[in-house]
N, CA, C and O of each residue as an XYZ file, in Angstrom:
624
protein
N     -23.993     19.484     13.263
C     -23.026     19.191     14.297
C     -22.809     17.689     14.417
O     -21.636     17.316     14.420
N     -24.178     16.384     14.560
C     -23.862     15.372     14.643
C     -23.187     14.615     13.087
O     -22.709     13.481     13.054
N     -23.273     15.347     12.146
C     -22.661     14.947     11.037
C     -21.393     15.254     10.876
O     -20.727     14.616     10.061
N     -20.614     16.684     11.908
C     -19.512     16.944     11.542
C     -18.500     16.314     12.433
O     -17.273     16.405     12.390
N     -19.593     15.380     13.593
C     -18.410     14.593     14.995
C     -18.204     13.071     14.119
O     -17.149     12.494     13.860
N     -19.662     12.662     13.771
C     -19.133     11.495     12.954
C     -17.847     11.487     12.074
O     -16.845     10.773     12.121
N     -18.267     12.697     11.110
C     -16.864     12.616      9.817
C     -16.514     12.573      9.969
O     -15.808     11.758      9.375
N     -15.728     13.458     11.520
C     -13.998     14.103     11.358
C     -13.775     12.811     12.909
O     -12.674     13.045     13.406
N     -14.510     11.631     13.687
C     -14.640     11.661     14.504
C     -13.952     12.029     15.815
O     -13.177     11.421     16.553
N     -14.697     13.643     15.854
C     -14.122     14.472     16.974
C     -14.683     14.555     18.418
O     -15.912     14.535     18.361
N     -14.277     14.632     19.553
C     -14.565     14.878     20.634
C     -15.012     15.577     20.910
O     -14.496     16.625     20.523
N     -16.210     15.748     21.712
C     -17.428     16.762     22.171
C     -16.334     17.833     22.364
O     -16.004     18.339     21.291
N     -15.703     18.300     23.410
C     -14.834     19.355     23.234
C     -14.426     19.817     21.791
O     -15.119     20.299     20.896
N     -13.703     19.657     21.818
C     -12.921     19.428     20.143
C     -14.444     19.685     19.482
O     -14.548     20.872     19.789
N     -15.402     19.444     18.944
C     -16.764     20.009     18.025
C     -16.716     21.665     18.518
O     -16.712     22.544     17.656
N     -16.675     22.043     20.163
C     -17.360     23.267     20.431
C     -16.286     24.271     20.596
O     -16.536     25.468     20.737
N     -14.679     23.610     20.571
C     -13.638     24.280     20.177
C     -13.478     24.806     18.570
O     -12.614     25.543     18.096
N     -14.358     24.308     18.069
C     -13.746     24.846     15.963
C     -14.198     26.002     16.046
O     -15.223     26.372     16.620
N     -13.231     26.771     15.312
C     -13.539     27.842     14.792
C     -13.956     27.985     13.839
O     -13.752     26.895     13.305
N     -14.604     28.782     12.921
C     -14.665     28.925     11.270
C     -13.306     28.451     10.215
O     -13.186     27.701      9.246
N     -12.457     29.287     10.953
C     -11.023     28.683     10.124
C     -10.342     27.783     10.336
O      -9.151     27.652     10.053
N     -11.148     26.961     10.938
C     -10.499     25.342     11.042
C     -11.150     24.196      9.777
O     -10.965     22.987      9.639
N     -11.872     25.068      9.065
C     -12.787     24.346      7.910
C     -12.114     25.001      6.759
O     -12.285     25.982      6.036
N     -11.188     23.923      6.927
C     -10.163     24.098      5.386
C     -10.511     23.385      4.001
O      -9.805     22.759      3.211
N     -11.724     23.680      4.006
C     -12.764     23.560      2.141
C     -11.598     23.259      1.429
O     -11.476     22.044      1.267
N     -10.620     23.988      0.906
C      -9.473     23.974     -0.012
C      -8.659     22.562     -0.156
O      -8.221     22.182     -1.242
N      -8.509     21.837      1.042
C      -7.861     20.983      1.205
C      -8.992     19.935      1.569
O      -8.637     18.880      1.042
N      -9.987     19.780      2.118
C     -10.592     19.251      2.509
C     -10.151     18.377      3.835
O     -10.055     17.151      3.902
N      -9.921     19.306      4.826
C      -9.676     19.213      5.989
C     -10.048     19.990      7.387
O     -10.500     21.135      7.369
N      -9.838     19.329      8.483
C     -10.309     19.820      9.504
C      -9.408     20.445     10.569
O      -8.940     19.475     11.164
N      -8.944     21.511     11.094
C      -7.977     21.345     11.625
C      -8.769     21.424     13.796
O      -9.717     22.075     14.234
N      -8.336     20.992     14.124
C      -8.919     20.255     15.566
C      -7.815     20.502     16.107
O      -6.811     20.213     15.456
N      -7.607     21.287     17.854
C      -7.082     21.529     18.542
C      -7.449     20.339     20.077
O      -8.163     20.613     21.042
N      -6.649     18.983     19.814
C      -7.215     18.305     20.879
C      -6.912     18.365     21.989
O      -7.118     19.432     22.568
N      -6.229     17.107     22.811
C      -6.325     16.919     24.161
C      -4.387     17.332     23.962
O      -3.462     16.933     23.254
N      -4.578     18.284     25.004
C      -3.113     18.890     25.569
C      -2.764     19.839     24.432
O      -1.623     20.141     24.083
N      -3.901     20.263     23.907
C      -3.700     21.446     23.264
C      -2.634     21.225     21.584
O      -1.866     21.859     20.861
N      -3.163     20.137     21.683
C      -2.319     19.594     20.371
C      -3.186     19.662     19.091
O      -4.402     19.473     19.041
N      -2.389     19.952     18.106
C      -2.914     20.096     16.745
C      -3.056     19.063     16.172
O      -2.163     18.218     16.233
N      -4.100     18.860     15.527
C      -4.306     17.932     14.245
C      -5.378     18.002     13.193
O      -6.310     18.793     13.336
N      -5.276     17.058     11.933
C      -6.218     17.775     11.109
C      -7.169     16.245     10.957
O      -6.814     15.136     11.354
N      -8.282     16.557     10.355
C      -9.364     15.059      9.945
C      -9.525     15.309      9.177
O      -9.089     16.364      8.716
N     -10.358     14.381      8.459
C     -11.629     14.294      7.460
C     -12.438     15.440      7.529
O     -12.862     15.935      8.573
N     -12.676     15.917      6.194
C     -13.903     17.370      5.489
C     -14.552     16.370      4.796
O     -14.075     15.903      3.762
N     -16.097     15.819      5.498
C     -16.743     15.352      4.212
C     -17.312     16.175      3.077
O     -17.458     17.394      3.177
N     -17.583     15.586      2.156
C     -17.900     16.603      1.054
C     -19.367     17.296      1.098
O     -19.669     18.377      0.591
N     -20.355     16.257      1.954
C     -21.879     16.469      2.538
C     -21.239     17.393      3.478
O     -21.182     18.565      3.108
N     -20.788     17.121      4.525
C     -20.632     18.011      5.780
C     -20.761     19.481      5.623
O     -21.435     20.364      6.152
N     -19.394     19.368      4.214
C     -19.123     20.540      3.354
C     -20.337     21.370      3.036
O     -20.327     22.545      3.404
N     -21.227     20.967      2.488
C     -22.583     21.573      1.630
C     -22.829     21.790      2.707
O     -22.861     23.013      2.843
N     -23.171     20.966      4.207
C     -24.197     21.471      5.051
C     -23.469     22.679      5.876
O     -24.091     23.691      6.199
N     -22.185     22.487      6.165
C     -21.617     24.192      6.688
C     -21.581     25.298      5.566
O     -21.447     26.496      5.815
N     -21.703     24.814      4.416
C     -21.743     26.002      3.431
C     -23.196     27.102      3.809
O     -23.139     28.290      4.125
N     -24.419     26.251      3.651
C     -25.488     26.458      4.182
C     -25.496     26.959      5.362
O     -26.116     28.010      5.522
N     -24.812     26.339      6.496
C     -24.988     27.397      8.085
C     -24.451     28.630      8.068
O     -24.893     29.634      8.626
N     -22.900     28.457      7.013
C     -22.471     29.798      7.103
C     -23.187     31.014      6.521
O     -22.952     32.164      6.893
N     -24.141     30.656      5.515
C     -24.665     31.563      4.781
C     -25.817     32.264      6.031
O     -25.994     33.470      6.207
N     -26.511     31.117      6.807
C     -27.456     31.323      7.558
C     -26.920     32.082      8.606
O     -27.420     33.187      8.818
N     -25.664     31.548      9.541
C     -25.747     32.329     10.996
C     -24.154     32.955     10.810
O     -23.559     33.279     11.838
N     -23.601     33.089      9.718
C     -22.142     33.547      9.751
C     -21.752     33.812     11.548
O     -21.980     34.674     12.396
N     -21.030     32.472     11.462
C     -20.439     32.429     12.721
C     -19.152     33.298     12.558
O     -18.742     33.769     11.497
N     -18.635     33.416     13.687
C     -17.718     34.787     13.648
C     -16.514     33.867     14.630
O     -15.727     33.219     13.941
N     -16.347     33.781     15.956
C     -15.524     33.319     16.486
C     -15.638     31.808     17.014
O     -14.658     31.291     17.551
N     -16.841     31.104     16.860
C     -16.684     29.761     16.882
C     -17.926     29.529     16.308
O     -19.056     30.015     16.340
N     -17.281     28.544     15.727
C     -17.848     27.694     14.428
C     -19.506     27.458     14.881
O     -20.447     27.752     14.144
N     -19.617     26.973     16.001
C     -20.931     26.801     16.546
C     -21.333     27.747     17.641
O     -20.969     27.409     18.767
N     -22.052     28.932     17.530
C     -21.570     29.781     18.824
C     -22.918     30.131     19.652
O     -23.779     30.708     18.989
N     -23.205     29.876     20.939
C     -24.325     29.848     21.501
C     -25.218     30.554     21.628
O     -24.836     31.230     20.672
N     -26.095     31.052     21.931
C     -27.031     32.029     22.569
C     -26.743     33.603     22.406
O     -27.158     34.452     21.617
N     -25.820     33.627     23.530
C     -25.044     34.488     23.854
C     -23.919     35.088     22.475
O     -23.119     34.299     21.972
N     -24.007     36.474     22.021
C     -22.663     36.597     20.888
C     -21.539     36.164     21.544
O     -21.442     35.926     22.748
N     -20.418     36.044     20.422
C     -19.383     35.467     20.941
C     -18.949     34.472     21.845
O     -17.742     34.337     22.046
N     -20.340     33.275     22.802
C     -19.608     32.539     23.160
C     -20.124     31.265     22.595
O     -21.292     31.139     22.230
N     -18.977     30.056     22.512
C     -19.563     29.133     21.979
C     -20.528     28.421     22.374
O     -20.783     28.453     23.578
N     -21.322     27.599     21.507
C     -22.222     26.412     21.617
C     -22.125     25.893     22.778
O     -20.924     25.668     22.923
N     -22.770     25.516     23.845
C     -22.459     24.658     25.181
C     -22.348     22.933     25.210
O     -22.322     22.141     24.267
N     -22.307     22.753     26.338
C     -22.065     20.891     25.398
C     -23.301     20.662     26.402
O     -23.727     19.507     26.383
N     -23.753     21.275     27.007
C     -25.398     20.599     27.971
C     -26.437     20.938     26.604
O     -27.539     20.391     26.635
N     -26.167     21.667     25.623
C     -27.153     22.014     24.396
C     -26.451     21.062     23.155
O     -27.195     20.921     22.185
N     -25.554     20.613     23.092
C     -25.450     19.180     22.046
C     -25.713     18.260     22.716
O     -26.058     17.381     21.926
N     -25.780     17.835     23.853
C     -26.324     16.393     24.170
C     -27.752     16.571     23.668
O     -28.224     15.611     23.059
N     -28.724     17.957     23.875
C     -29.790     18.353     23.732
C     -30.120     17.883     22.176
O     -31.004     17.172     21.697
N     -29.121     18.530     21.670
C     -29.419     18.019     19.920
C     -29.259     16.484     19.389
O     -29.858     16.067     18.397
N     -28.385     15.711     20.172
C     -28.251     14.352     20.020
C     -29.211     13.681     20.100
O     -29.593     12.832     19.294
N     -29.888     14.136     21.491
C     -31.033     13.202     22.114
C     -31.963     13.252     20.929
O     -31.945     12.363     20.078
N     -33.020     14.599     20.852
C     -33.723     14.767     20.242
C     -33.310     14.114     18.591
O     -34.066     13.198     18.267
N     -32.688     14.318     17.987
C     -31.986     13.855     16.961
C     -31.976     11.969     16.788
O     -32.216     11.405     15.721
N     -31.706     11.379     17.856
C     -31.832      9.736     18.503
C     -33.466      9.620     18.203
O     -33.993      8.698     17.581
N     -34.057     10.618     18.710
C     -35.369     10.097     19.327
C     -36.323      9.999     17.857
O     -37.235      9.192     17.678
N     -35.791     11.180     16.745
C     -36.607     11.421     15.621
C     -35.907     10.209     15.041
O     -36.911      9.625     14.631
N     -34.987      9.486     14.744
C     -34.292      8.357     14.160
C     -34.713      7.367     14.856
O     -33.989      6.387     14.684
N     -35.768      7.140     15.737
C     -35.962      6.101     16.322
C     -35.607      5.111     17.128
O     -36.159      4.071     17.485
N     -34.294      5.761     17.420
C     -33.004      5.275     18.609
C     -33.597      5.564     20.230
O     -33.786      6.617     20.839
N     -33.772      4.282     20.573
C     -34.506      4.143     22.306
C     -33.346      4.280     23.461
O     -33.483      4.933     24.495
N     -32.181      3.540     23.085
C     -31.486      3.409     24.275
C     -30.560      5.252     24.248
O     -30.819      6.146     23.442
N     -29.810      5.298     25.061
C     -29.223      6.562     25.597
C     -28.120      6.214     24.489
O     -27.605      5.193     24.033
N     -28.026      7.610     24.290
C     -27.021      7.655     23.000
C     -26.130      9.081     23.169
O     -26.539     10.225     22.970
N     -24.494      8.559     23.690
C     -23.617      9.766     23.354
C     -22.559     10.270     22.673
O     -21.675      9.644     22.087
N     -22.687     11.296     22.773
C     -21.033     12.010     22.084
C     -20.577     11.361     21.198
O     -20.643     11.241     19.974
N     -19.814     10.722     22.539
C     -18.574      9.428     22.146
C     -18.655      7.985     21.171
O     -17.747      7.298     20.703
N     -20.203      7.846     21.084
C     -20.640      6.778     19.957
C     -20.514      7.096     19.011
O     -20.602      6.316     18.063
N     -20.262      8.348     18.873
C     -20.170      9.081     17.078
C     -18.607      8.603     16.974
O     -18.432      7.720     16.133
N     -17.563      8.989     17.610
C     -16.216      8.920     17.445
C     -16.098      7.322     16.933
O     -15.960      6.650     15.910
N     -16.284      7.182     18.666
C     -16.114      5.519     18.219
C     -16.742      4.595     16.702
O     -16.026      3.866     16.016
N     -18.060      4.837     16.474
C     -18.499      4.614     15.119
C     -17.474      4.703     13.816
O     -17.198      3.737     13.104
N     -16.947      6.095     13.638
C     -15.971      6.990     12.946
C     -14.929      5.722     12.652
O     -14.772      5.128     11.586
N     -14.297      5.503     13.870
C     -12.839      4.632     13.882
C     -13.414      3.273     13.361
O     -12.924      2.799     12.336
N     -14.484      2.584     14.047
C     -15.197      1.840     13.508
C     -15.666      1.126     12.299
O     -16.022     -0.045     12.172
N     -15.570      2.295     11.258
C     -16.151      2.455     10.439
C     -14.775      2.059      9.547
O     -14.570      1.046      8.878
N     -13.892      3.247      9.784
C     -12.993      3.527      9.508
C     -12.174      2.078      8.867
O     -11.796      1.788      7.731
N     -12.117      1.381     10.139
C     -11.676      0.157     10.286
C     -12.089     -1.427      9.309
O     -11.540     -2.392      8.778
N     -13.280     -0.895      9.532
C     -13.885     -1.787      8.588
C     -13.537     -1.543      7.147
O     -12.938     -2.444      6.559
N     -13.806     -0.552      6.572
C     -13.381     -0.095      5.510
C     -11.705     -0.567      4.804
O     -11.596     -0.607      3.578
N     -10.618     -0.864      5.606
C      -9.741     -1.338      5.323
C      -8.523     -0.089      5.651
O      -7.314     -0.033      5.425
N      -9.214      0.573      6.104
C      -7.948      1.839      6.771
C      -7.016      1.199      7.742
O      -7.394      0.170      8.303
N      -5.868      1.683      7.995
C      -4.498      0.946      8.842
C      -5.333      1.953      9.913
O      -6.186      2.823      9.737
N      -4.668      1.405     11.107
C      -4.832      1.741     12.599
C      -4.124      2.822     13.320
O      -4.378      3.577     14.259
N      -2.827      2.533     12.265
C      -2.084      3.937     12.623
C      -2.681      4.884     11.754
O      -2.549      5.840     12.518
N      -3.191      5.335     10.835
C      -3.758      6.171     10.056
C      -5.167      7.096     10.920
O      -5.525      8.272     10.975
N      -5.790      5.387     11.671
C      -6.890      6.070     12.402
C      -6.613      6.755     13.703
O      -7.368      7.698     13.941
N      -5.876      6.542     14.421
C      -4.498      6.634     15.093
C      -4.718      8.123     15.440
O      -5.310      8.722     16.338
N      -3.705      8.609     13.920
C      -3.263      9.864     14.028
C      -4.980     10.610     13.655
O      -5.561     11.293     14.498
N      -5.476     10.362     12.502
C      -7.047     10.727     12.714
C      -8.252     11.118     14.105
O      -9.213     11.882     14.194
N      -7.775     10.419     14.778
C      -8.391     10.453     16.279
C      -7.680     11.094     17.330
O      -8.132     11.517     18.394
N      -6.031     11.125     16.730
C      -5.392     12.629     17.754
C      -5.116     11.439     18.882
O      -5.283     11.979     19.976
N      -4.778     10.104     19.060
C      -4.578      9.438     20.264
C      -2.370      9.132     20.434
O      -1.555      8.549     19.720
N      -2.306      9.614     21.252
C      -0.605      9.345     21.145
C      -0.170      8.170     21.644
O       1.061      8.170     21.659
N      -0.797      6.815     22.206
C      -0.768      5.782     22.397
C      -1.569      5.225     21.101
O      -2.490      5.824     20.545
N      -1.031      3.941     20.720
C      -1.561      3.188     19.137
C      -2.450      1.835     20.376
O      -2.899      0.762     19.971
N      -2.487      2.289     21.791
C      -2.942      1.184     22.523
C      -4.324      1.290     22.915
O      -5.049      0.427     23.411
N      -4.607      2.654     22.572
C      -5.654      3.557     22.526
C      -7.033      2.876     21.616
O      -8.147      2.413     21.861
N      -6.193      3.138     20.477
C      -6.732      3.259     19.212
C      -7.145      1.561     19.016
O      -8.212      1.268     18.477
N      -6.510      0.848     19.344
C      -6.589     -0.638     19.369
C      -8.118     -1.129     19.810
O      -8.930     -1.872     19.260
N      -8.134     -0.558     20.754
C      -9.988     -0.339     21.170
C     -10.942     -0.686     20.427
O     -11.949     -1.303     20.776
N     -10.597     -0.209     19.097
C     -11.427     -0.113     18.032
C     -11.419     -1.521     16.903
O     -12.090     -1.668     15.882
N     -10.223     -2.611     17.630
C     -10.018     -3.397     16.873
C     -11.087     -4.805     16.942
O     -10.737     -5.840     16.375
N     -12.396     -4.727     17.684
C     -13.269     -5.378     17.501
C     -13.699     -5.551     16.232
O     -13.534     -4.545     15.542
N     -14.187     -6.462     15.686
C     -14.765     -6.882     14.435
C     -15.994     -7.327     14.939
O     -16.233     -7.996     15.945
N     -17.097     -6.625     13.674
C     -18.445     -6.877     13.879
C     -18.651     -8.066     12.684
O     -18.014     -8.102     11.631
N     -19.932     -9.245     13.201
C     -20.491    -10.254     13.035
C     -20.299    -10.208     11.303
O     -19.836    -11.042     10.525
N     -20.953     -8.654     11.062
C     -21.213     -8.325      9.180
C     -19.672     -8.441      8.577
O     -19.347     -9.015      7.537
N     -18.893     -7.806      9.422
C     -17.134     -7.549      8.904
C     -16.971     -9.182      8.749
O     -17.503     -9.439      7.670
N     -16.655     -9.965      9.125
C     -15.942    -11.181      9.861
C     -16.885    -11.992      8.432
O     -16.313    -12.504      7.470
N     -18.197    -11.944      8.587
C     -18.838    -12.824      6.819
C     -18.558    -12.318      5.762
O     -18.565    -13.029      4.757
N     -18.233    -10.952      5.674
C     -17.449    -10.635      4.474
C     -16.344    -10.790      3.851
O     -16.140    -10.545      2.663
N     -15.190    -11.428      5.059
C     -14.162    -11.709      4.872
C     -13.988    -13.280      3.966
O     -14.616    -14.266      4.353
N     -13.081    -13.347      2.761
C     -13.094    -14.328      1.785
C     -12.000    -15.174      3.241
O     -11.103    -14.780      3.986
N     -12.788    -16.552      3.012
C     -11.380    -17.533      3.409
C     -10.271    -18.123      2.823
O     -10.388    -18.950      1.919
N      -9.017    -17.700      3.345
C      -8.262    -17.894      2.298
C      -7.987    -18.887      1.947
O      -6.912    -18.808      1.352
N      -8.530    -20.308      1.977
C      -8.609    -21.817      1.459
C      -9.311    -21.577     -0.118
O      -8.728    -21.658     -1.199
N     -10.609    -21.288      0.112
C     -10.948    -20.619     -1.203
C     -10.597    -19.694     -2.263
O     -11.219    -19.408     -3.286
N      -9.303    -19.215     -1.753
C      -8.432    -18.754     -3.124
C      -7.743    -19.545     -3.679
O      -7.778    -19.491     -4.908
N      -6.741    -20.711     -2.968
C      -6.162    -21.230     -3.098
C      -6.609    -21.963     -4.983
O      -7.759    -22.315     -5.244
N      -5.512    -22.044     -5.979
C      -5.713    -22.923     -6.989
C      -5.662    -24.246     -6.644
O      -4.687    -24.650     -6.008
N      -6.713    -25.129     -7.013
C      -7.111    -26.593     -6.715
C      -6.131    -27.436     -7.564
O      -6.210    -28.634     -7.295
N      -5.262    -27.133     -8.486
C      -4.137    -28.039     -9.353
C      -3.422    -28.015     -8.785
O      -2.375    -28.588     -9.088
């Protein structure tokens, strides 16, 4: 679960909303029903992939992708914070750690990498690009990697 909010970076809702047939293997996509009931698709990592191949074999989920206790209803979100924590705590992570750090990471990441903003944009399901801008911090590591462009310049 915390591998499939990073990839696709989806919203705690949005994780306990997937169904099975929102894991479009074929295409390598996600399809995510977000905020106002709007469609969109993410990132299928190819790990993620192997590791739902494996759950499906194990708990063949039937009507949601992650489904709780109870047949038929889904996963709760007071039992993924449960898996986060514990999950933080075996990784050695002290301070409080949620949900939403996975997303944000995602775009983050995203960003760094050299992806456009509108790309992450529509990836993150946000209909304001003022939203998404959020994410336009640059970390200390990004900013020394960057060549200065004096040093391209030809010296003749």
């Amino acid at each position: 679960m915390i591998s499939l909010i990073y990839s696709a970076g989806l919203r705690r809702s949005e994780l306990l909303n997937l169904t099975p047939q929102d894991i479009m293997s074929e295409r390598m996509l996600i399809r995510i029903m977000g905020k106002g009931k709007k469609c969109r698709y993410s990132l299928l990592s190819e790990k993620v992939l192997c590791e739902l191949r494996e759950y499906f074999k194990e708990y063949r989920p039937k009507k949601w992708l992650f489904e709780g206790d109870t047949p038929g209803e889904k996963y709760s979100a007071s039992a993924l914070v449960k898996v986060l924590k514990e999950a933080a705590d075996r990784a050695g992570i002290r301070h409080r750690v949620h949900v939403h750090m996975l997303r944000h990471s995602f775009a983050t990441h995203l960003l760094e990498q050299g992806t456009d903003l509108r790309t992450i944009q529509e990836l993150l399901g946000h209909n304001d690009i003022k939203t998404t801008s959020i994410y336009l911090h640059v970390t200390s590591a990004h900013k020394s990697s960057i060549p200065n462009p004096l040093d391209s310049l030809d010296d003749s």
